[in-house]
N, C-alpha and C positions, 0 to 999 in steps of 0.2 A: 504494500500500500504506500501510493508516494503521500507527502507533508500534504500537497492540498486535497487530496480526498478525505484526507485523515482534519484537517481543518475544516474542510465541509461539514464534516458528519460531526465535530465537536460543537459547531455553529447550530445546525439542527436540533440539536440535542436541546441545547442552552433554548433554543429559542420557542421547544415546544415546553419546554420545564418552566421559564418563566413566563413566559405569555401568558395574557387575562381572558378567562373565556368569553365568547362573542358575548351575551349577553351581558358581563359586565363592562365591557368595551360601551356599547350602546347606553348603561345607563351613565356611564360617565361623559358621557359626551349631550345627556339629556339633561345635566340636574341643572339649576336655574341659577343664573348667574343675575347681576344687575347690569339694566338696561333701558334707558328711557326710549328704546325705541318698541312702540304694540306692536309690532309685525313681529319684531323677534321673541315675542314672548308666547313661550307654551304652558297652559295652565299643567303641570305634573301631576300625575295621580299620585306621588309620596305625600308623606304627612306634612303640612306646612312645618315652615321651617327658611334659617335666611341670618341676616347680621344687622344689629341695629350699634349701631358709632363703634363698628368691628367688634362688638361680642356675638358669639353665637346665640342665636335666638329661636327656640323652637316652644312654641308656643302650648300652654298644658290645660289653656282652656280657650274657648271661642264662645261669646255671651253675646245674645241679642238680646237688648232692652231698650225700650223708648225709640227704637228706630236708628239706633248706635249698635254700631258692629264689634266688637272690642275682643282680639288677640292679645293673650298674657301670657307671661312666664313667670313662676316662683311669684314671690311676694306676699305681704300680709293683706294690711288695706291698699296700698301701694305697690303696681308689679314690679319687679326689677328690671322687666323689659317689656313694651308692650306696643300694639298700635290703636287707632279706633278710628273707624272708617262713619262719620256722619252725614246728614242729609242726603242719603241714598235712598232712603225710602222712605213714605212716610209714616208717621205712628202707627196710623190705622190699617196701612197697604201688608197685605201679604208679604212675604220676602221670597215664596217658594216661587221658583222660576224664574227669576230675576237678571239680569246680565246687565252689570254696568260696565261698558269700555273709556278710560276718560286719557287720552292722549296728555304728551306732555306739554305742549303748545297751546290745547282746550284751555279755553277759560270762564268758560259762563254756562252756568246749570251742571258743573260738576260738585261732586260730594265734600267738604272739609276734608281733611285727613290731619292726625299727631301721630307722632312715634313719641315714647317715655322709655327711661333708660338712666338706671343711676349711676353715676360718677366711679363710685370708687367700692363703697360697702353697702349692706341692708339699713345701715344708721344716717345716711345719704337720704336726704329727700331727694326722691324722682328729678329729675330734668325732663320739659314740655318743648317738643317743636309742634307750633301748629303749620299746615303748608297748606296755601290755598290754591295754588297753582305750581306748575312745574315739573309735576309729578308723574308717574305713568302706572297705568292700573287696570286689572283685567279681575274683575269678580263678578263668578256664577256663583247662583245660589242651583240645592236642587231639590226635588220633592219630596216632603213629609214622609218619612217610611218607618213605620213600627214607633212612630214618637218621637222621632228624632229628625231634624233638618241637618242637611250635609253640603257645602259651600266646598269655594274651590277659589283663589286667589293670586295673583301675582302682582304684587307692590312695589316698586322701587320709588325711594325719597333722591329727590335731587340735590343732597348733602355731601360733602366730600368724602366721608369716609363711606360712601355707597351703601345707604342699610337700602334693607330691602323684606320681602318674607315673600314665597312663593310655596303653594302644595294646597294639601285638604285638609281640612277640620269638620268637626260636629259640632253646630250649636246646642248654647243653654240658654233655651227660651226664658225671659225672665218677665212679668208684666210689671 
């Protein structure tokens, strides 16, 4: 056996031993990055999830009340990380079936949005952006099944440190 067959076949080797199989190839190349542009964004069927002023953020509850959307993580009365998604709908309106697309450039008859996000510890009061523009935003809501409503989201805040939160949750109806 000469050197380069003998180097072939050690390349092969290497390269079926570490290689990712197809399928995780594809999810990595699917999970959501930040971007104010809607065309490049795909609602994931993963669990929501994302970074808000570079922490990871993955959100442990999803509350609709008063016609306020609100993603949290940890926290007591105050989340450590959080968004809420307002005048999207109104009090009284359904939320089931819902689709708001709001470009970055829209500016009239789109929803408020904040992100919350504490500084440093849980002894940290909260920090508030509110953003009324700028922003880019793709949320389905979907129908009522066994009690439960189930949305689907992809937010990016036009902030430098690029938070964002894209994926599924389950609402807690609250009245």
């Amino acid at each position: 056996m000469n050197r380069f067959t003998l180097i072939s076949i050690i390349s092969i080797i290497l390269a079926l031993t570490y290689s990712l199989p197809a399928a995780e190839v594809d999810k990595a190349a699917e999970k959501p990055t930040w971007t104010l542009k809607l065309d490049e964004m795909k609602l994931p069927d993963a669990k929501a999830a994302g970074k808000i002023h570079g922490k990871d953020f993955v959100p442990d509850h999803a509350i609709l009340q008063n016609g306020v959307l609100t993603l949290r993580q940890a926290g007591d009365l105050f989340p450590d990380l959080g968004i809420d998604v307002m005048n999207w709908i109104k009090r009284e309106e359904s939320p089931e079936g819902k689709v708001v697309r709001v470009a970055a450039d829209d500016t009239k008859g789109i929803p408020f949005v904040r992100y919350v996000w504490r500084k440093v510890s849980k002894k940290d009061l909260p920090q508030i952006q509110d953003v009324a523009k700028g922003y880019a935003m793709i949320l389905q809501m979907g129908q009522r099944k066994d009690g439960k409503l189930t949305g689907q989201i992809y937010l990016c805040f036009p902030d430098e440190s690029q938070s964002f939160v894209a994926g599924s949750f389950v609402v807690e109806e609250k009245k």
